[in-house]
Backbone as CSV, one residue per row, in Angstrom:
resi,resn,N_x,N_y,N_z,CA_x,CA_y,CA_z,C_x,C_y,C_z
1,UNK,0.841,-1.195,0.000,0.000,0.000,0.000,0.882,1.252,0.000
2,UNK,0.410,2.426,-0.588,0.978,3.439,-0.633,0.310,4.354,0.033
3,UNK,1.376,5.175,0.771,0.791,6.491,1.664,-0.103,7.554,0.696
4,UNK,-0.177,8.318,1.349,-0.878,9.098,0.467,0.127,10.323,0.837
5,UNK,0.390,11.420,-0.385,1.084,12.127,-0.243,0.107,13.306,-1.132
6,UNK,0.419,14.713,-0.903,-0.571,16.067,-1.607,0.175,16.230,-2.635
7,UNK,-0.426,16.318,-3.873,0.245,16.396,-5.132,0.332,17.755,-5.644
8,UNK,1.794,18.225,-4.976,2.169,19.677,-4.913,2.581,19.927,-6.029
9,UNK,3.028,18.861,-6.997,3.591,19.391,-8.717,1.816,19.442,-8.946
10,UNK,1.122,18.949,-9.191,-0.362,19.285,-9.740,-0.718,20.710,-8.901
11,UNK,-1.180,21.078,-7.815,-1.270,22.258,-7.345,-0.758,23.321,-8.180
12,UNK,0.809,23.132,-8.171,1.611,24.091,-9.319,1.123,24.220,-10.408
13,UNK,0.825,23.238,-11.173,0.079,23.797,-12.426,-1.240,23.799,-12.267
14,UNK,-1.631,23.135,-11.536,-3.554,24.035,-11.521,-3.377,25.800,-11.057
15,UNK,-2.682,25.923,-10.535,-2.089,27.794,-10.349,-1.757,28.122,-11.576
16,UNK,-1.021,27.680,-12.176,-0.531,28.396,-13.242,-1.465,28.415,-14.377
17,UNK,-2.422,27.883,-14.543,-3.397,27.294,-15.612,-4.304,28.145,-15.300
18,UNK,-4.797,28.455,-14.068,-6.589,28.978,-13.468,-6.330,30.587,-14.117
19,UNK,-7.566,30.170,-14.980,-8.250,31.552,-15.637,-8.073,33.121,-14.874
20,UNK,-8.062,34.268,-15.683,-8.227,35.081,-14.674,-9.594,35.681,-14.915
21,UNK,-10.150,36.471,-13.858,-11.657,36.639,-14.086,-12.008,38.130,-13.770
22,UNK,-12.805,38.395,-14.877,-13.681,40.195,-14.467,-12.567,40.741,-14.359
23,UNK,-11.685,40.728,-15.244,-10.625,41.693,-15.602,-9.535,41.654,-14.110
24,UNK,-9.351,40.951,-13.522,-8.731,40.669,-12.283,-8.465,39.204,-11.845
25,UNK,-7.055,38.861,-11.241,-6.623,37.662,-11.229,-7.072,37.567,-9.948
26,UNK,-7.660,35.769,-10.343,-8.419,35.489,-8.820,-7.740,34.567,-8.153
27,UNK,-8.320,34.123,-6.748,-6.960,33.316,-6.302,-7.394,31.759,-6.757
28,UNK,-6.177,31.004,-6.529,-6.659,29.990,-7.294,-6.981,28.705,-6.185
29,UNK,-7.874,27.839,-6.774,-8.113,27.019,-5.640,-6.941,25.809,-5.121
30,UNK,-6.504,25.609,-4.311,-5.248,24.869,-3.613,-4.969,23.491,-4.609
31,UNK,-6.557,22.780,-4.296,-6.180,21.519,-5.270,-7.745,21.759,-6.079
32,UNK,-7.884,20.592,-7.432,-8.379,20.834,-8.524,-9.776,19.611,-7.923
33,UNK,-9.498,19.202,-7.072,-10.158,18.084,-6.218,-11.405,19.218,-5.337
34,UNK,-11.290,20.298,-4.866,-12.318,21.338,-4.174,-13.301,21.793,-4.912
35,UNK,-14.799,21.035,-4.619,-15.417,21.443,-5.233,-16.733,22.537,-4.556
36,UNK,-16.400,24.045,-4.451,-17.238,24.935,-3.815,-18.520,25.305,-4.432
37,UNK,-19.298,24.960,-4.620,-20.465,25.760,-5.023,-21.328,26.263,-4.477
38,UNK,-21.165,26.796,-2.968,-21.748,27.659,-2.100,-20.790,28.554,-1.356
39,UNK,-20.299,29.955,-1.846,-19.693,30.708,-0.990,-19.872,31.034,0.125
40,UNK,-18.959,31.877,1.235,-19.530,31.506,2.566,-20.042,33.109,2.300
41,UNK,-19.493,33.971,1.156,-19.929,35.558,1.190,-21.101,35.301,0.558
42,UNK,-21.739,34.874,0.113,-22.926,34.524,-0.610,-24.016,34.166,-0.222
43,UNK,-25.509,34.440,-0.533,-26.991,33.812,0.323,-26.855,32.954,-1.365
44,UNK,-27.553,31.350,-0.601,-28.408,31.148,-1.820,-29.008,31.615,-2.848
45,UNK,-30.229,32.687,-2.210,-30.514,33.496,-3.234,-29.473,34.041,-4.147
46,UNK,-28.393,34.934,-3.855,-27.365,35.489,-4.612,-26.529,34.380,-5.565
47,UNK,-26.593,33.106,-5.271,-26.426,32.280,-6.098,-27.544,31.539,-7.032
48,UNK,-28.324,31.422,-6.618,-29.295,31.323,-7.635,-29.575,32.229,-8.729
49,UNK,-29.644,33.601,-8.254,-29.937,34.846,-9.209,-28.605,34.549,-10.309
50,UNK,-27.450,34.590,-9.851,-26.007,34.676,-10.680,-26.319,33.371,-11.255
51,UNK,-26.920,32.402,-11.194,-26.728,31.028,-12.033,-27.820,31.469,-13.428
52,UNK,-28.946,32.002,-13.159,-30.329,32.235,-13.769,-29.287,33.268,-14.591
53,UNK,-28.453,34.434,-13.929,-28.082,35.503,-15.117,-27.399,34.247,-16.453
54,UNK,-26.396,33.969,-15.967,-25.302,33.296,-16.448,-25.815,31.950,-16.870
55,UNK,-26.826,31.002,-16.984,-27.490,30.290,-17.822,-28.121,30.921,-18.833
56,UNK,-28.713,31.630,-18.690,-29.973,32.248,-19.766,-28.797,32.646,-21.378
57,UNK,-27.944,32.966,-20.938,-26.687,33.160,-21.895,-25.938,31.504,-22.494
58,UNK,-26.446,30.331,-21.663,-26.076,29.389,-21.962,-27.025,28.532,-23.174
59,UNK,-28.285,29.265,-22.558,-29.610,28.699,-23.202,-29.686,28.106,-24.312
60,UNK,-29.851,26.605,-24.878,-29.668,26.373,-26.488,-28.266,26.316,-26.845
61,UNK,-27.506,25.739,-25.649,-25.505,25.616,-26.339,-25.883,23.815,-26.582
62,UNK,-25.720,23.357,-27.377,-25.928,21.829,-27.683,-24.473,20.985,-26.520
63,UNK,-25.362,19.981,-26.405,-24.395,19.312,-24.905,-25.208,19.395,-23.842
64,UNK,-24.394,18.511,-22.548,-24.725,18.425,-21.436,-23.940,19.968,-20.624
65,UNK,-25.089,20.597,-19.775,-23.883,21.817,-19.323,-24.367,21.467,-17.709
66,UNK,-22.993,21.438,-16.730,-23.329,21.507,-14.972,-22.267,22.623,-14.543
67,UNK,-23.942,22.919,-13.656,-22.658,24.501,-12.969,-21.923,23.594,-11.933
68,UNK,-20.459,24.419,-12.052,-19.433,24.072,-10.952,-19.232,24.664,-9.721
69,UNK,-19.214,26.355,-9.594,-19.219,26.485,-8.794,-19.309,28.430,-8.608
70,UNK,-19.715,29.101,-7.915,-19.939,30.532,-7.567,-19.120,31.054,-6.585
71,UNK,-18.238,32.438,-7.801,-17.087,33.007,-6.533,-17.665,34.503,-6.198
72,UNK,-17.616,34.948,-4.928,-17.648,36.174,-5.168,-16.729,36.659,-5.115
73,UNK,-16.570,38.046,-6.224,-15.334,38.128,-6.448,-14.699,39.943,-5.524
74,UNK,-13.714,39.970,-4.906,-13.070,41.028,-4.129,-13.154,42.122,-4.914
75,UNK,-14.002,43.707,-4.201,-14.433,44.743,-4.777,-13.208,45.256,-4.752
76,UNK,-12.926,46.815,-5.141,-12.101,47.730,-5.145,-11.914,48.182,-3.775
77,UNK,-12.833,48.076,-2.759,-12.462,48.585,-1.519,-12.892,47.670,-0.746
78,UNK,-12.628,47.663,0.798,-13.165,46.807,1.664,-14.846,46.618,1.781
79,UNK,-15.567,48.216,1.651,-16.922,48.093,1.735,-17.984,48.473,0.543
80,UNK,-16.567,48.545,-0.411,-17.422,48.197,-1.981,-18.736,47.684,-2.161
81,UNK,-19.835,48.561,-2.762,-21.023,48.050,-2.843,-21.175,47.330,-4.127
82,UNK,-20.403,46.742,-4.918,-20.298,45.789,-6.310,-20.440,44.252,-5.256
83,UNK,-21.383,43.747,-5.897,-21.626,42.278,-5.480,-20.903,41.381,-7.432
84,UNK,-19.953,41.456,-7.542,-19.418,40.714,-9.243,-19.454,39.281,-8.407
85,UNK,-20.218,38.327,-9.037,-19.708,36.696,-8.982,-18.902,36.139,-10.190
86,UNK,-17.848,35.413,-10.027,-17.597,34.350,-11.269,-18.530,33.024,-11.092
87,UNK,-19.311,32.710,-11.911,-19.869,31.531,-12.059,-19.136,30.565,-13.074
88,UNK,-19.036,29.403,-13.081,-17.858,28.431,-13.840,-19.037,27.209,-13.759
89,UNK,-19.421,27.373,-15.541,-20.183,26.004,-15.905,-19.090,24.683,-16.902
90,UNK,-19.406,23.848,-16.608,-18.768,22.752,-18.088,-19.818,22.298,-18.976
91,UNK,-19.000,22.638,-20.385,-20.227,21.609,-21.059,-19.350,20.588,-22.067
92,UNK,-19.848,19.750,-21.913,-19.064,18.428,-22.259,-19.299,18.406,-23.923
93,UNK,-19.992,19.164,-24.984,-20.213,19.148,-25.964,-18.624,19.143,-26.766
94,UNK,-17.793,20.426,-25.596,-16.433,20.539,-26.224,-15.297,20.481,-25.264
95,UNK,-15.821,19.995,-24.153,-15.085,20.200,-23.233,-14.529,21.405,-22.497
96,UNK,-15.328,22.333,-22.486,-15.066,23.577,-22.410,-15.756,23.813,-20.835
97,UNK,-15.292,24.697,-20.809,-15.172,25.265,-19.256,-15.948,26.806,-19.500
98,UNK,-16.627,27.992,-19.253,-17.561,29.122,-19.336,-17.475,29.633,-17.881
99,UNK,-16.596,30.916,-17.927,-16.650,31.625,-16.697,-17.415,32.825,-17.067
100,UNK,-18.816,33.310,-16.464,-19.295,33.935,-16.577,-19.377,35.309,-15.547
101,UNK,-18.720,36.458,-15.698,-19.159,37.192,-14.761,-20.283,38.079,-14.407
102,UNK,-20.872,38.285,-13.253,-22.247,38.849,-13.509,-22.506,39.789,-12.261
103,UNK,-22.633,41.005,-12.720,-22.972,42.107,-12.128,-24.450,41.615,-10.969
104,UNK,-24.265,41.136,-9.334,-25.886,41.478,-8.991,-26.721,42.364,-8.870
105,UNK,-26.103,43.210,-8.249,-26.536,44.944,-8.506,-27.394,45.282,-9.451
106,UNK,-26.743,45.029,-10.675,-27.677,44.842,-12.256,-28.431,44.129,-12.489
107,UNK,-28.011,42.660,-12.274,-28.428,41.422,-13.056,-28.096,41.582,-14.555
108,UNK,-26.673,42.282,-14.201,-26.068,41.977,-16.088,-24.887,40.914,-16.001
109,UNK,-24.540,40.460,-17.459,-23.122,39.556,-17.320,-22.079,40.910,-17.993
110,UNK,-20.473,41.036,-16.975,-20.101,41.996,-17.538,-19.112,41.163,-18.151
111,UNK,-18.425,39.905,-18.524,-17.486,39.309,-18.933,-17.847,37.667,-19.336
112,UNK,-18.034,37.235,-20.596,-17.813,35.922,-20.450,-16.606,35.474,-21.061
113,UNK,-15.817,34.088,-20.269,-14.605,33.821,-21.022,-15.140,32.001,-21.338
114,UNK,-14.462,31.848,-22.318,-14.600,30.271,-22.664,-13.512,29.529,-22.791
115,UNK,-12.991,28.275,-22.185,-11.500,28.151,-22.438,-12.050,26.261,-22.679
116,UNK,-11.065,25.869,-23.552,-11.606,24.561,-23.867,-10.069,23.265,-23.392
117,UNK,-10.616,22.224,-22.976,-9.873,21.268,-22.157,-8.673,22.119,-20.848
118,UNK,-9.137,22.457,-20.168,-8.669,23.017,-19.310,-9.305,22.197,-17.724
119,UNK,-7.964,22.480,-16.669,-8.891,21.375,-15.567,-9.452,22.196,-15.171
120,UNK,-11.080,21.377,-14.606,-11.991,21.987,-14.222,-12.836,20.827,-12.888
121,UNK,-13.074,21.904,-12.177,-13.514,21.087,-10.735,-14.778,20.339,-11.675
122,UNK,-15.179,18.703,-10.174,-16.057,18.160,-10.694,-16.996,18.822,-9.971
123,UNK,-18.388,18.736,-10.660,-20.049,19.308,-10.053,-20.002,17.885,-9.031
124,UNK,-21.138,18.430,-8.319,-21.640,17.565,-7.252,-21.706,15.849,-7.764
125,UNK,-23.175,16.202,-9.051,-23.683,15.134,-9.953,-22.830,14.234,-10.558
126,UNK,-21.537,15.281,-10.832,-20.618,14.297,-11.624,-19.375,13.256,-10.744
127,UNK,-19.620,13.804,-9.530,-18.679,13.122,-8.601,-19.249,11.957,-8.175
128,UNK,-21.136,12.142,-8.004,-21.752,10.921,-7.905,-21.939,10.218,-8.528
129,UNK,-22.182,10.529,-10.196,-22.035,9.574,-11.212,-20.681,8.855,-11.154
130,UNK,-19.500,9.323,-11.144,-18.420,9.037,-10.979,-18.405,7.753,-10.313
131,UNK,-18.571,7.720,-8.633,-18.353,7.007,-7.742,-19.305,5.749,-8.231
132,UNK,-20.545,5.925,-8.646,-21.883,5.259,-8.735,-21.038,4.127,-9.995
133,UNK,-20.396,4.225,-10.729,-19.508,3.762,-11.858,-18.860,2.681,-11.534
134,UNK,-17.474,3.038,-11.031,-16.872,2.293,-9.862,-17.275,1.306,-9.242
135,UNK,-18.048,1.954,-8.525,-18.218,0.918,-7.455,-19.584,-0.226,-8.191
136,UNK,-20.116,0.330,-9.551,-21.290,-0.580,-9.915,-20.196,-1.507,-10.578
137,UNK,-18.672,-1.069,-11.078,-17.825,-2.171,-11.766,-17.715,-3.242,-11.442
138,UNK,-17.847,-4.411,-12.184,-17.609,-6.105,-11.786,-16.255,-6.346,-11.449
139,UNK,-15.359,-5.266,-11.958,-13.619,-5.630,-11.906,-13.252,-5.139,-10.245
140,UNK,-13.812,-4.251,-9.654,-13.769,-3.443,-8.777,-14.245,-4.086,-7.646
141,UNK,-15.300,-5.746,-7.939,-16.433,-6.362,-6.609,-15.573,-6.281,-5.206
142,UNK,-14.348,-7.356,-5.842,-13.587,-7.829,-4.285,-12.966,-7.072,-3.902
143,UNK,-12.151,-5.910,-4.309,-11.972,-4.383,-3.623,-12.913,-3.684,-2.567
144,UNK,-13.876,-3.840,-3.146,-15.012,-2.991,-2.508,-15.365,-3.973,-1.108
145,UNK,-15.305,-5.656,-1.782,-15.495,-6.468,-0.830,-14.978,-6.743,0.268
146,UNK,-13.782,-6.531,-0.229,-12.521,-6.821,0.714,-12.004,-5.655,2.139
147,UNK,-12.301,-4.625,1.765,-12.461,-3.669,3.054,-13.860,-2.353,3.178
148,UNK,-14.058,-2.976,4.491,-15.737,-2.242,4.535,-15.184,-0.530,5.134
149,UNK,-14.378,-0.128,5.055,-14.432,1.468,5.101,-13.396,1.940,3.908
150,UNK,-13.606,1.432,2.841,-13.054,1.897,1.450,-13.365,3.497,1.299
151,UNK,-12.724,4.313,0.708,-13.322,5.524,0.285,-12.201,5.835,-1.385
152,UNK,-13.695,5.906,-2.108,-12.756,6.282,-3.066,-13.270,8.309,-3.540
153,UNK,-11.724,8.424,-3.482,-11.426,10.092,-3.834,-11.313,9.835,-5.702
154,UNK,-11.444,11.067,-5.585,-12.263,11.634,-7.478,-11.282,12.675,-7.899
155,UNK,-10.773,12.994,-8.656,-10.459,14.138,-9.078,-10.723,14.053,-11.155
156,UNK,-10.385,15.161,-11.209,-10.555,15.509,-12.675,-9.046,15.040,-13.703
157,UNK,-9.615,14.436,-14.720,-8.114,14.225,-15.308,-7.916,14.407,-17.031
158,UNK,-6.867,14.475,-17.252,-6.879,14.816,-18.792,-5.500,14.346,-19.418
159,UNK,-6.150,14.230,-20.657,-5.062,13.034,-21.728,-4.496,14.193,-22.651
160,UNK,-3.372,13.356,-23.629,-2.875,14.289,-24.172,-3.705,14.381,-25.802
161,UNK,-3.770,15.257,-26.307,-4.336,15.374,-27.567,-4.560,14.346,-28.821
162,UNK,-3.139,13.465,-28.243,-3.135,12.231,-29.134,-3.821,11.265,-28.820
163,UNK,-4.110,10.793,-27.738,-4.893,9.810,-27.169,-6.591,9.884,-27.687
164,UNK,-7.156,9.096,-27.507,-8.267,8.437,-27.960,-9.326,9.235,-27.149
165,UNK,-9.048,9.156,-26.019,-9.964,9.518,-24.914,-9.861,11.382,-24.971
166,UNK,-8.966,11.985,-25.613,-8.529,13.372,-25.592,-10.385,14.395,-25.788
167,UNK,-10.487,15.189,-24.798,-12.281,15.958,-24.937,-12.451,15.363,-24.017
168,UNK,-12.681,14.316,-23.707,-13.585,13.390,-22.862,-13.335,14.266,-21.395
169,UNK,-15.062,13.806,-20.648,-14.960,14.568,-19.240,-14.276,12.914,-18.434
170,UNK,-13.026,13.413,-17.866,-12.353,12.119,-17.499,-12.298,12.467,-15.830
171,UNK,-12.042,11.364,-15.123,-12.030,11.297,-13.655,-11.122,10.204,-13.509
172,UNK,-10.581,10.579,-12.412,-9.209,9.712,-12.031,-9.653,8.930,-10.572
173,UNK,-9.710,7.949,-10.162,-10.843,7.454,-9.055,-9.694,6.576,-8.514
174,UNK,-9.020,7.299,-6.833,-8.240,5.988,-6.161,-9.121,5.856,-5.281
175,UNK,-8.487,4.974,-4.470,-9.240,3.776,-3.153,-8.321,3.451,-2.402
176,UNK,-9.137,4.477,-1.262,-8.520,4.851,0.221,-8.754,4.411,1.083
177,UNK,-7.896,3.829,2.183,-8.542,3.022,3.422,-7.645,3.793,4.418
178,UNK,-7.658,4.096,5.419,-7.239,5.439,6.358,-6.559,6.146,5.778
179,UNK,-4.903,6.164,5.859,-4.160,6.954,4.909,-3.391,6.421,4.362
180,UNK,-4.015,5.501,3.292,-3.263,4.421,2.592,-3.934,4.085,1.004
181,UNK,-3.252,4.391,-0.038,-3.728,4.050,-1.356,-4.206,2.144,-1.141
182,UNK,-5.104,1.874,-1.973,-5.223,0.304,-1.923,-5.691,0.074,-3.595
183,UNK,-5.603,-1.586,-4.039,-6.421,-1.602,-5.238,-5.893,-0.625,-5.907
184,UNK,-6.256,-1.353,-7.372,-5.835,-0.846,-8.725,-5.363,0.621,-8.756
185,UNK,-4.314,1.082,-9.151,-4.198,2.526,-9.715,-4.748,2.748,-11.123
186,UNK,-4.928,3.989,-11.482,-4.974,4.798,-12.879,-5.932,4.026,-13.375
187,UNK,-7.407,4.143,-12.572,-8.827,3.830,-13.170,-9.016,5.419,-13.381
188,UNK,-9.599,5.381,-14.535,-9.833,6.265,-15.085,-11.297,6.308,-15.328
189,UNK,-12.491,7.217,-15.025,-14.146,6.935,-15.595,-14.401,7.840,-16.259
190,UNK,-14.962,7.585,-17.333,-14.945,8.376,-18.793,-16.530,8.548,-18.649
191,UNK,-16.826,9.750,-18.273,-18.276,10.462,-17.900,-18.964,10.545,-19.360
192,UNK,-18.292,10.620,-20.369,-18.819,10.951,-21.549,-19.474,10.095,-22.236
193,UNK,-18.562,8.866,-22.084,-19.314,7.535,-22.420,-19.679,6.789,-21.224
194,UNK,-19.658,6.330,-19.971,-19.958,6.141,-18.814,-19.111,4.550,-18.776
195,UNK,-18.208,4.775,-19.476,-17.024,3.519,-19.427,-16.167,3.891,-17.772
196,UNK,-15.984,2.280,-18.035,-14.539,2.750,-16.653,-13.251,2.200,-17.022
197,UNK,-12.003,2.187,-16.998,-10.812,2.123,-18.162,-9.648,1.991,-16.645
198,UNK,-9.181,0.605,-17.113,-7.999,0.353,-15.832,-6.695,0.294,-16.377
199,UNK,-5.691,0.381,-15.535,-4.285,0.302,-16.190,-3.724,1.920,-16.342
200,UNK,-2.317,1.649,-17.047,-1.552,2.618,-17.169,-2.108,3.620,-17.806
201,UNK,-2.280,3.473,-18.436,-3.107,3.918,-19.794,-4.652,3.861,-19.665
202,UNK,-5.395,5.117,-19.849,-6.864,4.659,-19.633,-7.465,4.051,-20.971
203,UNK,-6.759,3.627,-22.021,-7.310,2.486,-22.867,-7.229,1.126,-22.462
204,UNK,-6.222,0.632,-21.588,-6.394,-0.563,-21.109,-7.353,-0.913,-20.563
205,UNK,-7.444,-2.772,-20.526,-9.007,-2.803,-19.976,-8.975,-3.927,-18.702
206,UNK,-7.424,-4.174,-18.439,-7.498,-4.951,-17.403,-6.596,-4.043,-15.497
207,UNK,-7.662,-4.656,-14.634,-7.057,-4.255,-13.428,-5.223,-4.478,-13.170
């Protein structure tokens, strides 16, 4: 078994990669694994309204689209009356990622950016589809069988342009038992087609 260690070269480039937003660089989230979609500066309502601005602009994009997550974003002064959110949807049509910024004050969008195969946190839905995958796998039974406080962690993953799987909304799925990797590495679950892909390589098909 392998420890588990924080994957500080990935951190590094999820920093160096994260979009900047509403004309201002935002901070970036630690790991690509955090998935926020309730700010603590934020009411529901204020997230709901910013999802309704920033969909209605989505309205009729062909694909599956899930919001990821709502930032509010730091005014010009401490008691700045600008409420700006970044909202960050995916839509798997192109793999694209849609940071929308949106005035509440107004209820206008003052910025949209679109950036395509870029990492992007998973939505709630897709972490459960994810897991729901896995663990429904026949290759996966006696893993699951074999220790009753398994936890498997999710993150987002991506191939290189040449590969087969390249677009695809991909997830990287280990299996954790206190602080210890267990069972197969580099399962890979391919959300797009709802395959699950073992081995070095997420074209391989054996554990």
């Amino acid at each position: 078994m392998l420890r588990r260690k924080t994957p500080w070269l990935l951190l590094m480039l999820g920093a160096a990669l994260a979009p900047l937003g509403c004309g201002q660089e935002q901070a970036n989230d630690r790991d690509t694994q955090e998935r926020v979609t309730v700010s603590a500066e934020l009411s529901a309502a204020e997230i709901r309204k910013a999802r309704d601005v920033a969909e209605a602009l989505l309205a009729g994009a062909p694909g599956k689209i899930v919001f990821i997550k709502a930032e509010l974003l730091p005014g010009p002064t401490a008691d700045a009356p600008q409420r700006q959110v970044r909202v960050t949807h995916y839509r798997y049509e192109r793999d694209e990622t849609t940071y929308t910024c949106v005035d509440l004050k107004n209820g206008t969008v003052t910025l949209v950016e679109k950036l395509d195969h870029v990492p992007t946190a998973l939505a709630k839905e897709e972490q459960e589809r994810a897991e729901q995958l896995v663990r429904g796998d026949p290759r996966l039974a006696d893993t699951f069988a074999a220790y009753a406080h398994l936890r498997v962690e999710l993150r987002p993953h991506h191939v290189g342009r040449d590969d087969e799987l390249f677009g695809h909304r991909l997830v990287l799925a280990d299996f954790v038992v206190g602080d210890s990797y267990i069972g197969p590495r580099a399962v890979v679950v391919d959300l797009s087609t709802g395959q699950v892909h073992f081995g070095l390589t997420p074209l391989s098909t054996r554990p």
